[in-house]
Backbone as numpy.savetxt, mean C-alpha at the origin, in Angstrom:
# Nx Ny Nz CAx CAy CAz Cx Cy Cz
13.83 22.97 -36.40 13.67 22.37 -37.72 13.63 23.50 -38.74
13.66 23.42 -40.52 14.04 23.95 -40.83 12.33 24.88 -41.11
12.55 26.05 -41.47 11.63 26.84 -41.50 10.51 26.34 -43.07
9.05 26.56 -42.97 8.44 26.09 -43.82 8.24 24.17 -43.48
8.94 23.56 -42.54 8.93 22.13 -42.33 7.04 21.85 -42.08
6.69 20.81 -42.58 5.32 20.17 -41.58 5.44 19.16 -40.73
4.86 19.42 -40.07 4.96 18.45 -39.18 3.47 17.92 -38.67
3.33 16.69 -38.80 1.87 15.54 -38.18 2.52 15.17 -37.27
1.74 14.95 -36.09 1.49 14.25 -34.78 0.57 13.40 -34.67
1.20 12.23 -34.23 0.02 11.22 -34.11 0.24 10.52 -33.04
-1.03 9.72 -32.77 -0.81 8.74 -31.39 -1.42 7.57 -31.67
-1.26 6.52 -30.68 -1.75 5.40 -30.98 -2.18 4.47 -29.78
-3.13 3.29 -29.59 -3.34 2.74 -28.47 -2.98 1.39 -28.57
-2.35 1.09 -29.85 -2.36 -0.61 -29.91 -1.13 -1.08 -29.10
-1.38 -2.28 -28.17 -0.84 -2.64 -27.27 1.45 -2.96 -27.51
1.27 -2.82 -28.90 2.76 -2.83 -28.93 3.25 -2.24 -30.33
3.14 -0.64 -30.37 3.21 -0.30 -31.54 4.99 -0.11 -32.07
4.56 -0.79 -33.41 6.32 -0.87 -33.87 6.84 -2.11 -33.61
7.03 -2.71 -32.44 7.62 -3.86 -31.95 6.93 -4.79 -31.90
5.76 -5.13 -31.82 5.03 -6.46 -31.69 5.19 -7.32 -30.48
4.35 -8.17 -30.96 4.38 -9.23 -29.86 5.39 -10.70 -30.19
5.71 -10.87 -31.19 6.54 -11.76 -31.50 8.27 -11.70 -30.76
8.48 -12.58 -30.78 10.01 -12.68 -30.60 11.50 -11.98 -31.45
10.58 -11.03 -32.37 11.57 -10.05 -33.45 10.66 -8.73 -33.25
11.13 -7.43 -33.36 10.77 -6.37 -34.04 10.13 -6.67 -35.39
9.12 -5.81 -35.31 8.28 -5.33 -36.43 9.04 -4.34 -37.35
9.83 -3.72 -36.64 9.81 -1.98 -36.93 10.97 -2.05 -38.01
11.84 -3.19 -38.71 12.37 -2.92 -39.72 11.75 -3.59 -41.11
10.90 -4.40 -41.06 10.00 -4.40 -41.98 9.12 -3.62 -42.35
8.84 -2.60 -41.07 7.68 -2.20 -41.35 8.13 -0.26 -40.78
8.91 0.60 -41.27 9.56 1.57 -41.03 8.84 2.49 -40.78
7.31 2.62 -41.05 6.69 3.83 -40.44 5.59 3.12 -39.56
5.67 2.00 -39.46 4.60 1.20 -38.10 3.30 1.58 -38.85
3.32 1.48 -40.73 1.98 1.34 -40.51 0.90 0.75 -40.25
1.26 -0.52 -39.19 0.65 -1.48 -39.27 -0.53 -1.47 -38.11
0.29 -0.64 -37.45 -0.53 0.34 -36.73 -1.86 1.05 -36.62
-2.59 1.43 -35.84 -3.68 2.36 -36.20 -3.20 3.54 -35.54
-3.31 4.96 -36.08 -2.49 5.98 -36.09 -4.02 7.14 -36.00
-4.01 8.40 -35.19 -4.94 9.12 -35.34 -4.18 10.56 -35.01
-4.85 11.63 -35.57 -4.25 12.67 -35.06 -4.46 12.95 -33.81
-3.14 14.01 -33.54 -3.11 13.79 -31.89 -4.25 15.08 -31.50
-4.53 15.90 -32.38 -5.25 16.77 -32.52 -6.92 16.62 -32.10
-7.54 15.19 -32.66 -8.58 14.70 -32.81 -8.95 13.52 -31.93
-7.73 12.99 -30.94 -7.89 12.19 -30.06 -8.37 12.60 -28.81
-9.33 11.95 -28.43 -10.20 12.41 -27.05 -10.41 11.36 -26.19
-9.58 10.32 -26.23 -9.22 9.11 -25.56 -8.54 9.81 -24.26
-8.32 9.06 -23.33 -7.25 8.88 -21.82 -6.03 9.06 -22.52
-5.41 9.99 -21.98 -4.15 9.80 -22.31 -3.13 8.57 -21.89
-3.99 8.37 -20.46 -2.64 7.17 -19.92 -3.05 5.77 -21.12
-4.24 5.84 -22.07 -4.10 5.07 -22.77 -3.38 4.74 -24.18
-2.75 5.96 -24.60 -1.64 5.92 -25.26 -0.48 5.27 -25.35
-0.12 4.85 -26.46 0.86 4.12 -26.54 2.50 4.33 -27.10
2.15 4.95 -27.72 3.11 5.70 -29.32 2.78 6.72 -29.55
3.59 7.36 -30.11 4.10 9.00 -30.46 4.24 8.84 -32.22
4.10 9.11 -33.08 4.51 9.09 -34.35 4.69 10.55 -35.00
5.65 11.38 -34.77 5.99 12.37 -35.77 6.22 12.66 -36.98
5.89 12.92 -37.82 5.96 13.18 -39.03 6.47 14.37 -39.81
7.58 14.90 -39.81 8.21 15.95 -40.79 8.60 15.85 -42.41
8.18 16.53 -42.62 8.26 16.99 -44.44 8.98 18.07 -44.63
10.10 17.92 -45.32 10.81 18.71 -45.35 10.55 18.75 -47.12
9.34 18.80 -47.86 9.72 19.05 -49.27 8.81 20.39 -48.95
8.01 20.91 -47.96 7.44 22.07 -47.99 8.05 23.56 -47.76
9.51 23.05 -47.80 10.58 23.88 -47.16 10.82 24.57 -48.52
11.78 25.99 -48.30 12.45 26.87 -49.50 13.18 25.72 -50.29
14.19 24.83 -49.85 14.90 24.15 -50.38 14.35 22.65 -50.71
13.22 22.40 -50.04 12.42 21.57 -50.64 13.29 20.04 -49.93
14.48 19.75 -49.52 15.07 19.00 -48.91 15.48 19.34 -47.44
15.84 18.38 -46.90 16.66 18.22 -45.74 17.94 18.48 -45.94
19.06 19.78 -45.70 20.06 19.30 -46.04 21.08 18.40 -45.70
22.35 18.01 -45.71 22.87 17.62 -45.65 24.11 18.29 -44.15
24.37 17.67 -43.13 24.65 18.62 -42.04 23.71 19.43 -41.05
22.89 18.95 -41.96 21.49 20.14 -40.31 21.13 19.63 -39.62
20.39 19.76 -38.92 19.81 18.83 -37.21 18.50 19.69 -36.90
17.69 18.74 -36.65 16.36 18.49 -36.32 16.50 18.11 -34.93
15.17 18.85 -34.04 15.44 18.51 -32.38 14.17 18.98 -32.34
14.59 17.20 -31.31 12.70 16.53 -31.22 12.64 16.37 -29.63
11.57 17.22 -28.65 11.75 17.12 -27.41 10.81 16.41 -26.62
10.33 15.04 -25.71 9.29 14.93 -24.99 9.54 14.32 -23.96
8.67 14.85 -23.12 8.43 14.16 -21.38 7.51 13.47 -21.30
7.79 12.01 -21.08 6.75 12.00 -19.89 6.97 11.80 -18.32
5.89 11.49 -17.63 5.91 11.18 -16.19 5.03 9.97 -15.70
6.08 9.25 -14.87 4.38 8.16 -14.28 3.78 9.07 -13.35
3.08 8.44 -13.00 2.17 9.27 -11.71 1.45 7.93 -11.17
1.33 8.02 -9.77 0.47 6.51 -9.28 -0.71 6.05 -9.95
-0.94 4.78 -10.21 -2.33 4.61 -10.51 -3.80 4.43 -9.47
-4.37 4.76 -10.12 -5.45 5.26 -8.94 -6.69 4.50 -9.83
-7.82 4.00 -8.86 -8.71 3.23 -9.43 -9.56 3.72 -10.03
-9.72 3.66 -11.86 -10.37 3.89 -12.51 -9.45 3.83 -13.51
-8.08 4.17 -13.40 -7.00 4.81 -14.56 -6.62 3.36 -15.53
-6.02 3.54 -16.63 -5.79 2.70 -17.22 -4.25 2.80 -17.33
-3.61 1.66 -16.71 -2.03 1.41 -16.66 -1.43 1.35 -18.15
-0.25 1.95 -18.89 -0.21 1.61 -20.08 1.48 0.41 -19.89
1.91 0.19 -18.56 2.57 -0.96 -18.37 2.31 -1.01 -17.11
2.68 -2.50 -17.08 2.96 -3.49 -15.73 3.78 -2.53 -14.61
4.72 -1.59 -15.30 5.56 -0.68 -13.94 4.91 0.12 -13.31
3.66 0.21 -13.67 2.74 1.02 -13.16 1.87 0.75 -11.88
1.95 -0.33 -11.80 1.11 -0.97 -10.69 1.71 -2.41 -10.28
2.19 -2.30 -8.99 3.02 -3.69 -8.68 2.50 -4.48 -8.84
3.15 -5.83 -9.04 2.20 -6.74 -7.90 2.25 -7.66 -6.88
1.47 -6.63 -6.45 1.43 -6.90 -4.53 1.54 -8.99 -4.03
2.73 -8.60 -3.37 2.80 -10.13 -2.69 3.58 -11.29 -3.62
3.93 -10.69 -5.04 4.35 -11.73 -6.00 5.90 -11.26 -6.58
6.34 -10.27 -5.93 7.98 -9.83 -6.35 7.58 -8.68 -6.82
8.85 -8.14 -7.85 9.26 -7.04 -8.20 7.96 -6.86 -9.69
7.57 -5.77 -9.91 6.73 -5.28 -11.44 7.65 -5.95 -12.22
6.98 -5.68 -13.68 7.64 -6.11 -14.75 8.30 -4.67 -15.22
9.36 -4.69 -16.30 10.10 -3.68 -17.05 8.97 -3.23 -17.90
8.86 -1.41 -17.95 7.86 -1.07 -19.22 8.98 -0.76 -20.29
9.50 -1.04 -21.36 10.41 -0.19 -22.50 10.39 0.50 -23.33
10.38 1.36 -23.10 10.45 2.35 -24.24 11.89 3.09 -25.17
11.42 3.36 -25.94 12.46 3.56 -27.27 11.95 4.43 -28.05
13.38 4.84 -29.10 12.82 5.80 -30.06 13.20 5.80 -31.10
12.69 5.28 -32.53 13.07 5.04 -34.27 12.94 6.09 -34.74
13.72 6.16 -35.47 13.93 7.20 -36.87 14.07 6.67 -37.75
13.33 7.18 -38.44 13.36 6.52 -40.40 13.41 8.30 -41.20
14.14 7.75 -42.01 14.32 9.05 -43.14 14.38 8.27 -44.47
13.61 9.33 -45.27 13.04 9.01 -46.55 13.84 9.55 -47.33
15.17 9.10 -48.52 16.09 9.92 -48.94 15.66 10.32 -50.25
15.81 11.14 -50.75 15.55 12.24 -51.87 16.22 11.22 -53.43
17.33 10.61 -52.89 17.62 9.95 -54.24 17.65 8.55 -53.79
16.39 8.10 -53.24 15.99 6.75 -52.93 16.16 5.92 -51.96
15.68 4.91 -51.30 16.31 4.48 -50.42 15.45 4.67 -48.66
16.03 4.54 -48.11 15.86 5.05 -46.47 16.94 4.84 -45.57
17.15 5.20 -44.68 18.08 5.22 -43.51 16.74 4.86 -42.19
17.48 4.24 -41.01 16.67 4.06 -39.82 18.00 3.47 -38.48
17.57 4.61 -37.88 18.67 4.79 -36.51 17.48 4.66 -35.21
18.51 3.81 -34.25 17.53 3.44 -33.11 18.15 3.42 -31.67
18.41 4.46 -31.01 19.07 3.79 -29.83 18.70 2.64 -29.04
19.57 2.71 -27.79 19.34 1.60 -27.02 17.90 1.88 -26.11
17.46 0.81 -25.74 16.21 0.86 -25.37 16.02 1.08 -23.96
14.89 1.97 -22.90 15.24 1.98 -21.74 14.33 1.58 -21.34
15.24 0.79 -20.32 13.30 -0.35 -19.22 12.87 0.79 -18.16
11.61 1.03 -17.77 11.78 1.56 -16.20 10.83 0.54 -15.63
11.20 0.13 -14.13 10.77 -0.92 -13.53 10.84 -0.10 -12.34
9.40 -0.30 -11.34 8.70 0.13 -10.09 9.26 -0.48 -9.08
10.26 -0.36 -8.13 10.88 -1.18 -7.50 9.97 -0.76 -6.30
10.17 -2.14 -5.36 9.36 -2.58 -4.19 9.90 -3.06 -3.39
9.40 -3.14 -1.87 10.14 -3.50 -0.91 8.89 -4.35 -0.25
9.51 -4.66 1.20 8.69 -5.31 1.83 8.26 -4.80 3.51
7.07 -4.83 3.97 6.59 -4.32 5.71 6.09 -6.08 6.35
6.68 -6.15 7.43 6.16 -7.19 8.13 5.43 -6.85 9.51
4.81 -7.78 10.10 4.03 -7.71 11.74 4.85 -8.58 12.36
5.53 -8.27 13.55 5.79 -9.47 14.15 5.09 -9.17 15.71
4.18 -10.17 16.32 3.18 -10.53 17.24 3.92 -10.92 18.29
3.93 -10.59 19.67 4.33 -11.49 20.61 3.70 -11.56 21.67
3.32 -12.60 22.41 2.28 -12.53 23.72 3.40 -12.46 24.82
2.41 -12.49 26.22 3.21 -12.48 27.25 1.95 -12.87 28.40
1.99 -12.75 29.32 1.01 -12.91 30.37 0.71 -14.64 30.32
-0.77 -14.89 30.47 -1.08 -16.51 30.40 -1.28 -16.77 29.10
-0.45 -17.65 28.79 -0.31 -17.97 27.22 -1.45 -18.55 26.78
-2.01 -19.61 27.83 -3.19 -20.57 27.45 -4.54 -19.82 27.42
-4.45 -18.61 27.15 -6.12 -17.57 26.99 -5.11 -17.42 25.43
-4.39 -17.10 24.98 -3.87 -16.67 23.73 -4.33 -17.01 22.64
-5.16 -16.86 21.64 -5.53 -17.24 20.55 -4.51 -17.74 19.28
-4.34 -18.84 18.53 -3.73 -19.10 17.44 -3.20 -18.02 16.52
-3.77 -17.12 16.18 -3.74 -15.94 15.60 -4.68 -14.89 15.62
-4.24 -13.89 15.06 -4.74 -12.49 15.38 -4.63 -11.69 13.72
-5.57 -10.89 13.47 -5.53 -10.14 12.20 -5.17 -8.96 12.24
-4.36 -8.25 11.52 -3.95 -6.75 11.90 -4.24 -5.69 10.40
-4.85 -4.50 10.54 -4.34 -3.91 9.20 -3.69 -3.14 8.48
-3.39 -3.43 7.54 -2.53 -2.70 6.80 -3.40 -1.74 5.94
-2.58 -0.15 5.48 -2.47 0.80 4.49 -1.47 1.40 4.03
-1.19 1.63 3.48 -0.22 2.12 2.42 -0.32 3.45 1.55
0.47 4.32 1.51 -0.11 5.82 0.36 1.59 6.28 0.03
1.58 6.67 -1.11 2.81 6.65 -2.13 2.83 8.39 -2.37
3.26 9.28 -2.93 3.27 10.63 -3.20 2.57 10.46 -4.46
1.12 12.03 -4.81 0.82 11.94 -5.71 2.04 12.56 -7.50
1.32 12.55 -8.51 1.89 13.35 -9.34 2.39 14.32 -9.07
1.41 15.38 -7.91 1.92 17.04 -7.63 2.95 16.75 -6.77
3.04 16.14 -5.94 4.39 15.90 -4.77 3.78 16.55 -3.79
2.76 17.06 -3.56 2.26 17.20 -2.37 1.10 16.37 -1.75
0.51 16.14 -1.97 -0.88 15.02 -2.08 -0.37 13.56 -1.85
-1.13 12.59 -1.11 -0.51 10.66 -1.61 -1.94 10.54 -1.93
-1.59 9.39 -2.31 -2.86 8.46 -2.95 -2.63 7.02 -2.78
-3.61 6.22 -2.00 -3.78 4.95 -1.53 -3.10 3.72 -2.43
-2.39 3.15 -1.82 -2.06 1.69 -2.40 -3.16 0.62 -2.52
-3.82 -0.17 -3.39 -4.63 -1.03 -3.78 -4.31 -2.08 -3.04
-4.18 -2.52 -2.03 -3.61 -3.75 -1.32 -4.66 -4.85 -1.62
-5.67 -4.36 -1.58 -6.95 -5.36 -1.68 -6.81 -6.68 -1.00
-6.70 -7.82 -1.07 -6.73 -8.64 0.13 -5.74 -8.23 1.35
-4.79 -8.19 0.75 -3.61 -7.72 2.00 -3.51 -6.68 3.14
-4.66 -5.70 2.59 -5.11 -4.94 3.29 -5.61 -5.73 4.79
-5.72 -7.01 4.92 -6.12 -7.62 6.51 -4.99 -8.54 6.09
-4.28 -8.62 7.25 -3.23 -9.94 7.32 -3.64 -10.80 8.43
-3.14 -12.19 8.21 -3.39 -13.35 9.39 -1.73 -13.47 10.00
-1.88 -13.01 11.01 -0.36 -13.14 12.12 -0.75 -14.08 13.04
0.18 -15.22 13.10 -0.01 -16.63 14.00 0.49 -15.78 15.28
0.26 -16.25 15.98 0.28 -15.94 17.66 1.22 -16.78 18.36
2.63 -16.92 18.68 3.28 -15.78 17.86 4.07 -16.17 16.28
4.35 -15.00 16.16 4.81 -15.33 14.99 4.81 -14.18 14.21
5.32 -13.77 12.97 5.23 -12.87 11.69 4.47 -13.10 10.40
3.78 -11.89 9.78 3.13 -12.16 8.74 3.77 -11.25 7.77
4.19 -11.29 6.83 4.60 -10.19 5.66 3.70 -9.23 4.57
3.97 -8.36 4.34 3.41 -7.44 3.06 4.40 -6.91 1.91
4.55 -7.73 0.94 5.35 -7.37 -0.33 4.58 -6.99 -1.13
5.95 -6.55 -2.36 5.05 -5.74 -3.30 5.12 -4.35 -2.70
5.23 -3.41 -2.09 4.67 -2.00 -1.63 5.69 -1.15 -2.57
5.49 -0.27 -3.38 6.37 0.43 -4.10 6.80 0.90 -3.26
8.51 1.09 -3.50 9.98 2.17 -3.01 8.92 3.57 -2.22
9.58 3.99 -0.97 8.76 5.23 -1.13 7.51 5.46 -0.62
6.70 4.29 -0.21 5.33 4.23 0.27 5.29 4.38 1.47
4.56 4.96 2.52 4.08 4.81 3.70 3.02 3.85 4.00
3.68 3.52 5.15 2.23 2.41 5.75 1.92 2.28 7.46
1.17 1.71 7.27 0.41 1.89 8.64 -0.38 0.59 8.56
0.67 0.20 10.03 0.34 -1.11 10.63 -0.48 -1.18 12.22
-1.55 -1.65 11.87 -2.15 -1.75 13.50 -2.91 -2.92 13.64
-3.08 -3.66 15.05 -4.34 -4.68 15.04 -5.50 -4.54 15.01
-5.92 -5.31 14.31 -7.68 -5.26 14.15 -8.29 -4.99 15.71
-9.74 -4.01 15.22 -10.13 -4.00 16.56 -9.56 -3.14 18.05
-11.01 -3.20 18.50 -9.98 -2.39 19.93 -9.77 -3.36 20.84
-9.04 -2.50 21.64 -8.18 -3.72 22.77 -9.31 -5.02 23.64
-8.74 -6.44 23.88 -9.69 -6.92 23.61 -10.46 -7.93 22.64
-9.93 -7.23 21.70 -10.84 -8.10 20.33 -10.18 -9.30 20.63
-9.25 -9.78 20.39 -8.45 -11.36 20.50 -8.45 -11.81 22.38
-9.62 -11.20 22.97 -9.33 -11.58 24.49 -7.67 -11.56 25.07
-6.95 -10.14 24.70 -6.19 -9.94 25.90 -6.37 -8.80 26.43
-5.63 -8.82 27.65 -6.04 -7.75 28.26 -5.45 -6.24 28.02
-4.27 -6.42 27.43 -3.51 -5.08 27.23 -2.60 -5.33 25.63
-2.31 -4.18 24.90 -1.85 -4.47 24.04 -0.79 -3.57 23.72
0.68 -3.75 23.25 1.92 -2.71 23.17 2.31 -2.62 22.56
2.63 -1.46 21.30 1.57 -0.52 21.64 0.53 -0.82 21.59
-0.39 0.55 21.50 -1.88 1.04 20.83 -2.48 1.59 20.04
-2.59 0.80 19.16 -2.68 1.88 18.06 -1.80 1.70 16.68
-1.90 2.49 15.39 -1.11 2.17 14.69 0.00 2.29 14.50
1.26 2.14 13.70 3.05 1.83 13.57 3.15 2.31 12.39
3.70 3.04 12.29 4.23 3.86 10.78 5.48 3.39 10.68
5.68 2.48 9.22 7.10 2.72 8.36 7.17 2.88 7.31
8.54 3.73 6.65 8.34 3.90 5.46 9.20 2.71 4.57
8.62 2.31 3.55 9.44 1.42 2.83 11.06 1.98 1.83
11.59 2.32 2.76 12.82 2.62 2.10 13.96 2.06 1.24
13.78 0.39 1.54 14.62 -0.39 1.01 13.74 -2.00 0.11
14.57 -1.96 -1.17 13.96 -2.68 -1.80 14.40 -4.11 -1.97
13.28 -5.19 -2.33 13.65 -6.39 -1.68 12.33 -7.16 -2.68
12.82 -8.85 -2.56 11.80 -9.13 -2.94 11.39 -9.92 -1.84
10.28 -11.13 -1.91 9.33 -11.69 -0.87 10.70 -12.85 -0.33
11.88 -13.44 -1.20 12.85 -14.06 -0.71 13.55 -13.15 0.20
13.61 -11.87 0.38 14.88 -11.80 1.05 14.22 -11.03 2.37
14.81 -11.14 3.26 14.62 -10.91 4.92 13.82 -9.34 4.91
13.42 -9.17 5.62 12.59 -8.01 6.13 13.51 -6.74 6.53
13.71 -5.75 6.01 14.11 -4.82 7.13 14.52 -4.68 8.46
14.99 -4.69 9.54 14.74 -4.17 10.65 13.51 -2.78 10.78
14.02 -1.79 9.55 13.05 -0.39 10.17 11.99 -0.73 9.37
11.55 -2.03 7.94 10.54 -2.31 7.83 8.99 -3.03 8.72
9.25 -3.54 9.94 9.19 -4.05 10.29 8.80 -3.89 11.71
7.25 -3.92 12.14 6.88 -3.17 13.28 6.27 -4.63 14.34
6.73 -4.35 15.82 6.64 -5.53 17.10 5.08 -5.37 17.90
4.42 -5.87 17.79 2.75 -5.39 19.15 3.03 -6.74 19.68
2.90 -6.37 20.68 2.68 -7.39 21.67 1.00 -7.54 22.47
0.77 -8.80 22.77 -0.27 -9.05 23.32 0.04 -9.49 24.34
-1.04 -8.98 25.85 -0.84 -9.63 27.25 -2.08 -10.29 27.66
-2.07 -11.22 28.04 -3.09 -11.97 28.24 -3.15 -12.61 30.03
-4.27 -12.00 30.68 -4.63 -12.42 32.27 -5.67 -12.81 32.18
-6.30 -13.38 33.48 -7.57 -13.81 34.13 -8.58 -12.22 33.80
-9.39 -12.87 33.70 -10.47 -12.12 33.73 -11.11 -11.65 35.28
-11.39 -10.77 35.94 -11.18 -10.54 37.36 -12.84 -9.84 37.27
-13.74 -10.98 37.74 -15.39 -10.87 38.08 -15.60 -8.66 38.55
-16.44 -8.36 38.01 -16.68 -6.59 38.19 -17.13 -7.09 39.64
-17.33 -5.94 40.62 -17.87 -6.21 41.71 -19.19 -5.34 41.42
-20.70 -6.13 41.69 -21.19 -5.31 41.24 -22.26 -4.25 42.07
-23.28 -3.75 41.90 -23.92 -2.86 42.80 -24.89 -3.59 43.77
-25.44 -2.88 44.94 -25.98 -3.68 45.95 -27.35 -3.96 45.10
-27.60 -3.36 43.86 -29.09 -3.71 43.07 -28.68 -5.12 42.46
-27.72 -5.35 42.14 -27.80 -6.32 41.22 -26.94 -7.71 42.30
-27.08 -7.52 43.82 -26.90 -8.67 44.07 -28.46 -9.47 44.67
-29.23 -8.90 44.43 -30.55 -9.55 44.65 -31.26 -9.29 46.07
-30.39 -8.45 46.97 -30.72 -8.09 47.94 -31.41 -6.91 48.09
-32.57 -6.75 48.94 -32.71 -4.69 48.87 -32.41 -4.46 49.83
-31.53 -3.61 49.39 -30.97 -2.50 50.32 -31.09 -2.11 51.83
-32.67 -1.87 52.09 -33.20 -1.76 52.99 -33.19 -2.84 54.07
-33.24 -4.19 53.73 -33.09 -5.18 54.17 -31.81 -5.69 54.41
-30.42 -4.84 54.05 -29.62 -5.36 54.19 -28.92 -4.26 55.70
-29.52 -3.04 55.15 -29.06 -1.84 56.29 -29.56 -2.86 57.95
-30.84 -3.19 57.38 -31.57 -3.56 58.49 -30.78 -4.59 59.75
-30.08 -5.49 58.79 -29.45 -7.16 58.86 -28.07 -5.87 60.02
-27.50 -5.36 59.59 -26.16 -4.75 59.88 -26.75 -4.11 61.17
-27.91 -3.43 61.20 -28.57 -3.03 62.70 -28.39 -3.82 63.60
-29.14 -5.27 63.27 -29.16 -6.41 64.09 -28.05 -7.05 64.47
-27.19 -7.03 63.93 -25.81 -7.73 63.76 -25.05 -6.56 65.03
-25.17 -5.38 64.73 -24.41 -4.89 65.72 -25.31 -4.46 66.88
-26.38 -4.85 67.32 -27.41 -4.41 68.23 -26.96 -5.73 68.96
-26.83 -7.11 68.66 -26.49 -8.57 69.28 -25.05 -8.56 69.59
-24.08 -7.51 68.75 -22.71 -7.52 69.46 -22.80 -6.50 70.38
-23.74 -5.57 70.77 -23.59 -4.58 72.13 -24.17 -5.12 72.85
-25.32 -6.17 72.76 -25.79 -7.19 73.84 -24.79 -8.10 74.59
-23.92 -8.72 73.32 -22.76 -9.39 74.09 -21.76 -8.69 75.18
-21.51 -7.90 74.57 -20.51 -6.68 75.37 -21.35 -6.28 76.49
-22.73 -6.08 76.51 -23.09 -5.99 78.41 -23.25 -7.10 78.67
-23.29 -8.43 78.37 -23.48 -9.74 79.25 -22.21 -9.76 79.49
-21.22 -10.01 78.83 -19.73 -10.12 79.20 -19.54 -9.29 80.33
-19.85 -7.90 80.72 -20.21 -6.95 81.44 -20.68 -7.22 82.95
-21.69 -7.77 82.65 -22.09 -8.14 83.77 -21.67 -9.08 84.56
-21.05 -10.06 83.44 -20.89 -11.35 84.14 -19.82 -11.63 84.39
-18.66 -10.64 84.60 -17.66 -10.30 85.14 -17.98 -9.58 86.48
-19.01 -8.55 86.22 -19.44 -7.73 87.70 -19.98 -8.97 88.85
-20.89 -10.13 88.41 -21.50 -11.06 89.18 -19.41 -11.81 90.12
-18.97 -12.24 89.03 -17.74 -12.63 89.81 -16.95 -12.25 90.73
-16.96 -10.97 89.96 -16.01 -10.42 91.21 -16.71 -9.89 92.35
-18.21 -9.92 92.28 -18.67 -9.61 93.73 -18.94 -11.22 94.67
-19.11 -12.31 93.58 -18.48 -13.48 94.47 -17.19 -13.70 94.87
């Protein structure tokens, strides 16, 4: 910009600054949004993710030439970034945080006005086209299958889910809010779904409980199922194949422990004793048999 220029920075938190909530723009009636509440960006000690608007302000009458000329160019630069939301933060759109189980986020839009104040009256105001960004999501399912005796098999079985997305730094994740979904109900057999999971998320699918909990005897695997949500979808359209993790449940008889000679009510001593007798009356038999073969054959 041109040398000697001022420039104010300001920010703002009202929920739709410039554009409104109506079915028209604000922003050509109203060319500097003062309708707005506007603070310096200097003096704001608010959340940033609670920001809304940017408002720049250049003066070009503080300049040598006191105007803007005619042919020059002004260059105005800013970033931002989402970064996941994490519980406490304040979302400043819907793309920020899915929602889980109900389709795709909504579009956040952002845009950028220019108004110029002309020297021999008047104004000018240029606006490009506007850009949505929208959080795209996919979907993870359970699918359950028994095997063994079906009739021990329970109606259904609960399994759980987690989820973690990459933080801001790209090295770090940070947890997905699943909040109910975090436990699913899987009919026996059958599939249960998890939509909603932002593009990009990891998750981890396992059954509730250790082996057992739903009375079977073995379970395949053990343990939890990692997939990543790579492909995006809403709750209408089919599951993945690699979204999409199989446990099986086996279900047998329950087979009585055999248990110790204490706990069959017998003592011990009394039983050694019984086994004395038992084989002291079969070596008795074995000499009568004995003998009473010797008596025959000497008749």
């Amino acid at each position: 910009m041109p040398a000697g220029t001022t420039v104010t920075y300001e920010v703002t938190t009202s929920p739709a600054p410039c554009v409104g909530t109506g079915a028209t723009s604000n922003w050509p009636s109203d060319l500097d949004c003062s309708a707005d509440s506007w603070q310096p960006l200097a003096d704001y000690a608010g959340d940033a993710a609670e920001i809304t608007g940017i408002r720049v302000t250049l003066d070009f009458t503080t300049t040598a030439a006191g105007t803007f000329a005619p042919g020059a160019s002004v260059h105005f630069q800013y970033r931002t970034v989402n970064v996941p939301w994490q519980p406490g933060d304040v979302p400043t759109a819907d793309a920020v945080v899915p929602r889980l189980n109900t389709g795709p986020s909504e579009r956040a839009w952002n845009q950028v006005g220019v108004t110029a104040v002309l020297s021999t009256g008047g104004s000018l105001r240029r606006a490009p086209e506007r850009v949505g960004v929208q959080l795209l999501v996919g979907s993870a399912a359970v699918e359950k299958t028994v095997s063994g005796l079906l009739s021990l098999a329970p109606s259904e079985v609960t399994a759980d889910a987690s989820c973690t997305v990459p933080a801001g730094d790209g090295a770090t994740r940070v947890p997905v809010e699943l909040g109910a979904l975090a436990t699913l109900t899987v009919p026996l057999p059958g599939t249960a779904r998890l939509d909603g999971i932002p593009l990009g998320a990891q998750c981890e699918l396992a059954e509730s409980g250790d082996v057992g909990e739903f009375g079977e005897a073995r379970r395949d695997p053990v343990g939890a199922q990692q997939v990543d949500i790579l492909v995006a979808g809403s709750p209408s359209d089919a599951v993945p194949a690699a979204q999409l993790v199989t446990m099986e449940n086996h279900y047998a008889p329950r087979v009585p422990a055999t248990g110790s000679l204490s706990s069959t009510g017998v003592d011990s001593g009394q039983l050694i004793g019984f086994g004395s007798l038992v084989l002291a009356a079969f070596a008795a038999g074995a000499a009568l048999l004995a003998i009473d073969r010797r008596r025959r054959a000497r008749g």
